[in-house]
C-alpha positions as CSV (number, residue, x, y, z in Angstrom):
1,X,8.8,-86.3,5.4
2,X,10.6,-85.4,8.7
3,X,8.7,-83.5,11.6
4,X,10.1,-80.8,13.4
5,X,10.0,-81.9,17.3
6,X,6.8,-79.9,19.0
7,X,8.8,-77.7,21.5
8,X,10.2,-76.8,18.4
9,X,7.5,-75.6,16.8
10,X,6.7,-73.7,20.2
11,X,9.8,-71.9,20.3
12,X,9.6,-70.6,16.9
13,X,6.5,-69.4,17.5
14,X,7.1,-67.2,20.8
15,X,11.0,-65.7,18.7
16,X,8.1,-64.3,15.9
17,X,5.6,-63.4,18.9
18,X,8.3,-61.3,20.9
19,X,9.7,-59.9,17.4
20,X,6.3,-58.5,16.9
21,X,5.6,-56.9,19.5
22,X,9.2,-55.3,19.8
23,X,8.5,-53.6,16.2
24,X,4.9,-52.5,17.4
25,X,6.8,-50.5,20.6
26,X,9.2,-49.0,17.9
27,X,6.6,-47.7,16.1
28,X,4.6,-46.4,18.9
29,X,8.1,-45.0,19.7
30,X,9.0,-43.6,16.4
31,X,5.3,-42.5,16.1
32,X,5.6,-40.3,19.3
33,X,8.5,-38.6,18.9
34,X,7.6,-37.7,15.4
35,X,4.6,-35.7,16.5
36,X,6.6,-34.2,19.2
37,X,9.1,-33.1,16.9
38,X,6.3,-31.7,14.7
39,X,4.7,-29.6,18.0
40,X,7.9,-28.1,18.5
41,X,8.8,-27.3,15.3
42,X,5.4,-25.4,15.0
43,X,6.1,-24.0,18.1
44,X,9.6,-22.9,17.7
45,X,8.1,-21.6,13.5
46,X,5.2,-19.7,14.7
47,X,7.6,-17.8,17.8
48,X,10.7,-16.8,15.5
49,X,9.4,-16.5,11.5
50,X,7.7,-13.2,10.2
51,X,4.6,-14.7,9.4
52,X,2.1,-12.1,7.3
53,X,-0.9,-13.8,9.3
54,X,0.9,-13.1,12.6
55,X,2.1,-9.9,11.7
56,X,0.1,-6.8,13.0
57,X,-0.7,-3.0,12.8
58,X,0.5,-0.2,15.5
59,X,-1.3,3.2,15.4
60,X,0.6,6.2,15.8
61,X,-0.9,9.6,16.8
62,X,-2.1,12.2,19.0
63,X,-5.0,10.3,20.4
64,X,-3.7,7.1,20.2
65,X,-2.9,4.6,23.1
66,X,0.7,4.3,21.3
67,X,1.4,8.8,20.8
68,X,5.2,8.2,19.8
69,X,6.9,6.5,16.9
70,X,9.6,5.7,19.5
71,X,7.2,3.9,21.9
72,X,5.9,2.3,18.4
73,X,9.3,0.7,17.5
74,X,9.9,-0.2,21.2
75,X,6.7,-2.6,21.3
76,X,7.0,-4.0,17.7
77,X,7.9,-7.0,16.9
78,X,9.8,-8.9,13.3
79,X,7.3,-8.2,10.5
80,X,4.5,-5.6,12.4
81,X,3.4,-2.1,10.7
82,X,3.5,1.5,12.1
83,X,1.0,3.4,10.6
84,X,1.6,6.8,11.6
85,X,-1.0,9.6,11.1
86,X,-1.0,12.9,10.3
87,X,1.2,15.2,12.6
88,X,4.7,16.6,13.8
89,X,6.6,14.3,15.7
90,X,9.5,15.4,17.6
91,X,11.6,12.4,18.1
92,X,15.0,12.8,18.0
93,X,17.2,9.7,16.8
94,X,14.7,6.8,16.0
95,X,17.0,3.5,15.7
96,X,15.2,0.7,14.3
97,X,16.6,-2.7,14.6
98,X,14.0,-5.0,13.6
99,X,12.4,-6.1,10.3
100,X,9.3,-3.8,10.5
101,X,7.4,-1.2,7.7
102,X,6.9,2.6,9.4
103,X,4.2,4.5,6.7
104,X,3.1,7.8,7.1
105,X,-0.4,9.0,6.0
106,X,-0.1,12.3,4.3
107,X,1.3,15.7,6.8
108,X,3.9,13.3,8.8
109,X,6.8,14.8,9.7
110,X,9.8,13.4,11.8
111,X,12.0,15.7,13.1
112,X,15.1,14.3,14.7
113,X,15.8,17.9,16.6
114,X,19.5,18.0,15.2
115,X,21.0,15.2,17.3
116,X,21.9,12.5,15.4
117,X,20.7,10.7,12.2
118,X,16.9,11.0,12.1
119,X,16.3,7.4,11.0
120,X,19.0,4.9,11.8
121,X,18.5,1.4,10.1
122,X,20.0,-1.7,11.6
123,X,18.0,-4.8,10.2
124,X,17.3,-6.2,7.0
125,X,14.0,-5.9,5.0
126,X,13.2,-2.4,7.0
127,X,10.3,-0.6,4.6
128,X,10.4,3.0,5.2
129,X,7.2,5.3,2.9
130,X,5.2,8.4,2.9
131,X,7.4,10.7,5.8
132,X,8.7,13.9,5.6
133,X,11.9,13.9,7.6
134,X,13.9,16.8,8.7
135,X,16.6,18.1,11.6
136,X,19.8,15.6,11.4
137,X,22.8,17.0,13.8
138,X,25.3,18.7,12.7
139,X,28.9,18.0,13.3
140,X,32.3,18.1,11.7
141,X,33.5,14.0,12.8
142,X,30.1,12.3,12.1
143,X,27.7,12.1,8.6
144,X,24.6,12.4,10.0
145,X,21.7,12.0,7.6
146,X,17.6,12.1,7.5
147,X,17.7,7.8,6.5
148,X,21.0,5.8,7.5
149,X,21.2,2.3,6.7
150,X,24.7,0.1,7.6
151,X,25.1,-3.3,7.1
152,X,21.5,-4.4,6.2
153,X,20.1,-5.7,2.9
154,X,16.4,-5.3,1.3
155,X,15.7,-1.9,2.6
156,X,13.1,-0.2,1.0
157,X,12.5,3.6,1.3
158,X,9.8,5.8,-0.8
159,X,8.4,8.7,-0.9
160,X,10.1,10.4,1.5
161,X,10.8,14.3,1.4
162,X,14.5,15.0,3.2
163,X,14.8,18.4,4.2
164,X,17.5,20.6,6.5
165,X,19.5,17.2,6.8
166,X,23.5,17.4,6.5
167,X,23.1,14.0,4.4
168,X,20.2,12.9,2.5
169,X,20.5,9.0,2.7
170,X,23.4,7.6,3.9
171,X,23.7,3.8,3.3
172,X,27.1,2.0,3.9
173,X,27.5,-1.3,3.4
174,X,24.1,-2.6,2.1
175,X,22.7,-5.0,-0.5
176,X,19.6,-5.1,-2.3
177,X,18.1,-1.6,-0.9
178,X,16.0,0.3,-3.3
179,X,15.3,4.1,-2.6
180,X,12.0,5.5,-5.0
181,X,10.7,8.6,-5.9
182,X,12.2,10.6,-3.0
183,X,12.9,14.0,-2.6
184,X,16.0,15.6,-0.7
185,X,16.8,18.9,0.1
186,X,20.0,20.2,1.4
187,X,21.3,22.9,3.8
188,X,24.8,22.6,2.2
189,X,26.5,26.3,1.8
190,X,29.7,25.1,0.7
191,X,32.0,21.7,0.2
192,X,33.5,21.4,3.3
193,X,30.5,20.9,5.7
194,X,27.8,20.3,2.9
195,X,26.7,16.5,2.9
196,X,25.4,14.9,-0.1
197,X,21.8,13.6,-1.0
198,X,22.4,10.0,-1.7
199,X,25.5,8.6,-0.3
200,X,26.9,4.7,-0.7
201,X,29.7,3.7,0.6
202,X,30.7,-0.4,-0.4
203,X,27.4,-1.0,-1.3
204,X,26.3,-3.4,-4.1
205,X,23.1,-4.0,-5.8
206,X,21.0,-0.9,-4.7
207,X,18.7,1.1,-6.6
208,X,18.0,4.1,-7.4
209,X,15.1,5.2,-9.6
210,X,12.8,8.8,-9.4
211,X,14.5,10.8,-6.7
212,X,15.1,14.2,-6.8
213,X,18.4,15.7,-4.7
214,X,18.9,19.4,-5.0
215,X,21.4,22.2,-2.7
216,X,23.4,19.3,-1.6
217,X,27.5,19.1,-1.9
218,X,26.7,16.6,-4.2
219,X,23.2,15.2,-5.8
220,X,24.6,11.5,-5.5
221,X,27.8,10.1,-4.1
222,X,29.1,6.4,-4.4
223,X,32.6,5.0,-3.6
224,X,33.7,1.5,-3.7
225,X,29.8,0.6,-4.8
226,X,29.4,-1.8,-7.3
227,X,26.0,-3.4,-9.5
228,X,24.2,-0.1,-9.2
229,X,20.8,0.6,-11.2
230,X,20.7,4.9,-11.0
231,X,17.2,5.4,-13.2
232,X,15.4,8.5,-13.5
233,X,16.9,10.5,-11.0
234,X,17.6,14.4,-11.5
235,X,20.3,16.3,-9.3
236,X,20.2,19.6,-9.9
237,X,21.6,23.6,-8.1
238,X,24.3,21.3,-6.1
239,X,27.3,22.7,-5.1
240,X,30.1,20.2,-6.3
241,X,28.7,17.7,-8.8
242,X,25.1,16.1,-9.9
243,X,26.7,12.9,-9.3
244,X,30.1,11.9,-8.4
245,X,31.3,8.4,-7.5
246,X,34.9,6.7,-7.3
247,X,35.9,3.4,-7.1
248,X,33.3,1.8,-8.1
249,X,32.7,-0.5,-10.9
250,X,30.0,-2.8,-13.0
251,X,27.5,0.0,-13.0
252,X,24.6,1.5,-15.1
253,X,22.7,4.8,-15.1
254,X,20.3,6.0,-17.7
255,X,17.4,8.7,-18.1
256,X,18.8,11.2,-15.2
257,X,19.1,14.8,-15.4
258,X,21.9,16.5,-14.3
259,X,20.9,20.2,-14.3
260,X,22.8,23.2,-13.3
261,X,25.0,22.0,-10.8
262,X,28.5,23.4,-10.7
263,X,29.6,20.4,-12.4
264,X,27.6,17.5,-14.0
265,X,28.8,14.1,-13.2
266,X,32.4,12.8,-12.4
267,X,33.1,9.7,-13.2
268,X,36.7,8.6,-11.4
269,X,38.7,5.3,-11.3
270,X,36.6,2.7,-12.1
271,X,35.0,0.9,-15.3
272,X,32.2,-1.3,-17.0
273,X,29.9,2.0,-16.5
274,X,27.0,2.2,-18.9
275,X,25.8,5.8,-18.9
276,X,22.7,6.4,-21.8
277,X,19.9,8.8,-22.4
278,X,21.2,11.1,-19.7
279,X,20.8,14.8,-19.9
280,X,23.8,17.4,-19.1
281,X,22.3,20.5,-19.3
282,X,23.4,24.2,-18.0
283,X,26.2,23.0,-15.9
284,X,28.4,26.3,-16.4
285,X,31.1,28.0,-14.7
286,X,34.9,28.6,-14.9
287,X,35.2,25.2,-15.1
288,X,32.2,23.1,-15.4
289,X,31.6,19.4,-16.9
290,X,28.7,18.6,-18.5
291,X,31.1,14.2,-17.2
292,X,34.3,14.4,-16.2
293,X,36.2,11.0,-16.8
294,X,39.2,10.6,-15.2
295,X,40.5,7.1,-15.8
296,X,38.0,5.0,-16.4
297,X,38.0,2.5,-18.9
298,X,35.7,0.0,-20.9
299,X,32.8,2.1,-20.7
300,X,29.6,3.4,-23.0
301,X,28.0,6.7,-23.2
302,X,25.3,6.7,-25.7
303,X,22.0,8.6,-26.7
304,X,23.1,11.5,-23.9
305,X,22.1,15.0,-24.5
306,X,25.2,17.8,-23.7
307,X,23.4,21.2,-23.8
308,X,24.6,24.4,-22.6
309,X,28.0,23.5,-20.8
310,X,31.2,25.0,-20.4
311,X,33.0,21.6,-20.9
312,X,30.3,18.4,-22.4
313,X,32.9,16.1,-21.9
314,X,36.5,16.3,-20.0
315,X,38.0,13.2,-20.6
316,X,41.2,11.9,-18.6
317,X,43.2,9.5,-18.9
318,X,40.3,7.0,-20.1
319,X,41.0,3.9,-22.2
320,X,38.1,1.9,-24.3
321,X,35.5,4.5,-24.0
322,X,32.7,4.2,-26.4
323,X,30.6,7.6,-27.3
324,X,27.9,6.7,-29.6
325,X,25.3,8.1,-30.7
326,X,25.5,11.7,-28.4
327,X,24.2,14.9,-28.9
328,X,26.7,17.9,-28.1
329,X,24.7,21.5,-28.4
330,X,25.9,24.6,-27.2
331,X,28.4,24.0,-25.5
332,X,31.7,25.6,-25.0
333,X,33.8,22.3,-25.7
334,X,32.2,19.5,-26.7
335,X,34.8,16.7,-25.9
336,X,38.0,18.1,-24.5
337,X,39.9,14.9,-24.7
338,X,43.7,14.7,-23.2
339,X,46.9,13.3,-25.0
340,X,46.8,10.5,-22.4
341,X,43.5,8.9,-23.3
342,X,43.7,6.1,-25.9
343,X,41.6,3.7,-28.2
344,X,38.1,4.9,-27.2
345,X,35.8,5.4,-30.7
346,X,33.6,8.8,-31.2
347,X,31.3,7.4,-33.7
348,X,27.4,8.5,-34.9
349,X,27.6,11.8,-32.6
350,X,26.5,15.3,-33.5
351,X,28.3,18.0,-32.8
352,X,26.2,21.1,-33.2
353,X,26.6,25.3,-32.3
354,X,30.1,24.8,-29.9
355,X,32.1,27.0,-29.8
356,X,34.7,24.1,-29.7
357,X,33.7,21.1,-31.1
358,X,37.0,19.3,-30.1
359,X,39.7,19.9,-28.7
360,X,43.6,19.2,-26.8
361,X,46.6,19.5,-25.6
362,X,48.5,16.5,-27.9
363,X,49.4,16.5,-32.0
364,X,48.7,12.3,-32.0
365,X,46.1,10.6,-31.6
366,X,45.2,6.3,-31.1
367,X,41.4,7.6,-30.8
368,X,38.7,7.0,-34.3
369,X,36.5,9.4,-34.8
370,X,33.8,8.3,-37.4
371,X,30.4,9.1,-39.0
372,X,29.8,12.0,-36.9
373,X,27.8,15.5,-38.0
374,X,29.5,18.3,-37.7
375,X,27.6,21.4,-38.5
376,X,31.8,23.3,-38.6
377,X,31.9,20.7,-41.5
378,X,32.4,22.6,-45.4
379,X,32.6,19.3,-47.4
380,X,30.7,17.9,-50.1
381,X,29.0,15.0,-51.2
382,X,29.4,14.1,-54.6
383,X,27.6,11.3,-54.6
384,X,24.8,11.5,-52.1
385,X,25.5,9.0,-50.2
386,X,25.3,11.3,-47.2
387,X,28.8,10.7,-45.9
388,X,31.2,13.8,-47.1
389,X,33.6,12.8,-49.7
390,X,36.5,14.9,-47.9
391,X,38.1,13.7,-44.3
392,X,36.5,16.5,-41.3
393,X,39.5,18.0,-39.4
394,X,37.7,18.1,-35.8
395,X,40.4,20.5,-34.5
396,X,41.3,24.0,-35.5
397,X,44.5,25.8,-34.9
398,X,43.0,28.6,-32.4
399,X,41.4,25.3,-30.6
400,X,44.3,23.4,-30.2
401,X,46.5,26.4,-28.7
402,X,43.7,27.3,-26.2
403,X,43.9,23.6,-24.8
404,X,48.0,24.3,-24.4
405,X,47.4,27.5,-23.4
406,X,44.2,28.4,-21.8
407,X,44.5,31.7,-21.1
408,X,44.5,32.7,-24.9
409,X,41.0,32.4,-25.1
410,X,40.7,36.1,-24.2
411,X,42.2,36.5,-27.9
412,X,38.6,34.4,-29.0
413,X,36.9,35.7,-32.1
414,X,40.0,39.1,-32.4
415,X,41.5,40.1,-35.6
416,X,44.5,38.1,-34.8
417,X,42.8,34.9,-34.6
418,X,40.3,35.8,-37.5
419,X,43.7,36.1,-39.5
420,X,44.9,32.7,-38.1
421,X,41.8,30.9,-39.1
422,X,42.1,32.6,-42.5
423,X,45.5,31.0,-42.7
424,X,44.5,27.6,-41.6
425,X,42.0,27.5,-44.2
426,X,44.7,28.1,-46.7
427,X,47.5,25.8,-45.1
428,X,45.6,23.2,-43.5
429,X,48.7,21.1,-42.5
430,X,48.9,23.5,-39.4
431,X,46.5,21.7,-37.7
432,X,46.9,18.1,-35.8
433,X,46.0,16.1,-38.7
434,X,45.3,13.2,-36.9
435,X,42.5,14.5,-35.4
436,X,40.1,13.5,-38.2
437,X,36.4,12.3,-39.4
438,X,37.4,10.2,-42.8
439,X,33.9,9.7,-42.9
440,X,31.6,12.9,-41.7
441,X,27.7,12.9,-42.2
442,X,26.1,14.9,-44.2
443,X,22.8,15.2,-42.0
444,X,22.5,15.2,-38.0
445,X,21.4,11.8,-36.7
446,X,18.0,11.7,-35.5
């Protein structure tokens, strides 16, 4: 066996030596700057994150070391609350542009002295509960409004009462905001310089559930606002509509009331809108809609309740409309569809004490109307199956002329329509025959 030569051995022996303690200086190295890149990452964490354990409480009031909600907002920081207590506080224009919660206990008020918007929101996750908010400015080139929100996301505003404010809420651009259970009331004498109680502009993903908007120009507003949730909300005594929005698409609203307003809810230029278990109710005038459509398209209104309206439903221009499952009481037209609305389906409905039950301006018809009640029905049902055995003709001849020409309805219920009717009844080919139930029920859905 050879032998390796001694300085050999020696040399080998101070390579692995040096080796050694070169990899026990990298660690030592490596081990250092690790934990100096954990202190300042703690450092840097616990200086710029809301943390709830960092987060802390500002008192508001009279007696207070902090007496003013603008002094509160001033010295807040990312994630504190301002708890305000009882009291009137004249503020004027309160801009709030970090993440923070303002709660009032019971008997706060925030007036904004008529100078701006009240409440101006301008950072994301802003909590806003339990104020009573009043005194926006006035003027005819700016919306001001009791809450204004732009360009934020996960706002959060609740029970709040709105009161003598041009606008409600005004909230443009936003994502993710939720207003709850609030209550605004409007100063709005007429259209022109009337504001309305919610109003979204490009807004996408907000929710609105339990507020209440009343003597505004209109309850709630939305234009080019899409993913909307409206639950639960009743407009009601507002000048222009309960609800109006335009534009805007891929929306649902469901279990609001829209109460004599002088119009119910417009619905204009937009589609995928769900509307069901709505009521219409007492929205009467020369013109009133219980929902005006006026081109929408692949849409569904089911289980809604149309009571007491001059027009239920004034439909325009709509395409791939869905009415299922309605109620139509009292009205004075229950569906006043134009000759330039096609392939929507009027099916499982009652129609029930209107005057008209249908009616328009056109002789042809691509629209199905099937299984509905009508109580104008004089069928039979031979068989008991509960479906009449004869076709429903959901236009009469008086009806149709009043759609063409709508100042013969002064000639309602005279001998010379009485006559007309009589005729009808004896010539039924007078009337749009297209314009029929094959299949009428016997008995008003439940």
């Amino acid at each position: 066996m050879k032998t390796l030569p001694h300085f050999k051995i020696k040399r080998d022996y101070r390579r692995t030596h040096l080796n050694h303690k070169i990899n026990q200086n990298h660690n030592r190295i490596f081990f250092k700057g690790k934990c100096l890149f954990s202190i300042l990452s703690f450092i840097l964490y616990s200086t710029f994150s809301i943390d709830p354990l960092f987060a802390k409480t500002l008192s508001v009031c009279t007696d207070c070391t902090i007496k003013t909600v603008k002094n509160a907002i001033v010295l807040a920081q990312n994630g504190d609350v301002i708890q305000i207590q009882s009291g009137i506080y004249k503020e004027g224009f309160l801009p709030i542009t970090k993440s923070i919660s303002i709660i009032g206990e019971e008997g706060v008020v925030i007036d904004g002295l008529k100078e701006k918007h009240v409440l101006g929101v301008y950072a994301n996750g802003v909590r806003i509960k339990n104020l009573k908010v009043i005194g926006s400015g006035i003027s005819d080139l700016s919306e001001f409004a009791g809450v204004h929100a732009e360009k934020v996301k996960d706002c959060f505003f609740e029970n709040l009462i709105l009161e003598d404010n041009v606008y409600g809420f005004y909230l443009a651009e936003t994502t993710n905001c939720t207003l709850k259970n609030n209550t605004s009331i409007g100063n709005a004498e007429n259209e022109v310089l009337g504001g309305n109680g919610i109003h979204l502009w490009s807004a996408s993903h907000n929710q609105m559930i339990g507020n209440k908007l009343k003597k505004h120009r209109d309850g709630i507003y939305l234009e080019f606002s899409e993913h909307l949730e409206i639950h639960n909300n009743e407009a009601e005594e507002n000048i222009r509509y309960g609800m109006h929005f335009m534009f805007s698409n891929h929306n649902q609203f469901s279990k609001n009331t829209f109460k004599n307003n002088s119009a119910g809810v417009a619905v204009m230029y937009s589609k995928d809108i769900n509307m069901q278990d709505n009521t219409f109710m007492d929205n009467w005038g020369e013109s009133s809609n219980g929902i005006l459509l006026k081109d929408i398209a692949d849409s569904t209104l089911s289980k809604n309740r149309f009571e007491g309206n001059t027009i239920a439903v004034f439909a325009d221009g709509i395409t791939n409309i869905n009415f299922q499952n309605n109620n139509f009481i009292n009205n004075g037209w229950g569906l006043k569809i134009l000759g330039n609305t096609d392939n929507n389906k009027i099916i499982n409905n009652n129609f029930i004490k209107n005057v008209f039950d249908i009616s328009t301006n056109t002789k042809s018809t691509t629209n199905e109307f099937k299984n509905n009640y009508w109580d104008h029905y004089e069928g039979y049902d031979l068989d008991n199956d509960q479906i009449g055995d004869v076709p429903h003709k959901t236009i009469h001849f008086f009806g149709y002329w009043i759609a063409v020409y709508p100042f013969l309805m002064v000639l309602y219920e005279s001998p010379v329509v009485l006559f007309l009717q009589g005729i009808e009844k004896a010539f039924p080919i007078v009337t749009p025959i297209e314009f029929e139930d094959q299949h009428p029920r016997m008995k008003e859905r439940i």
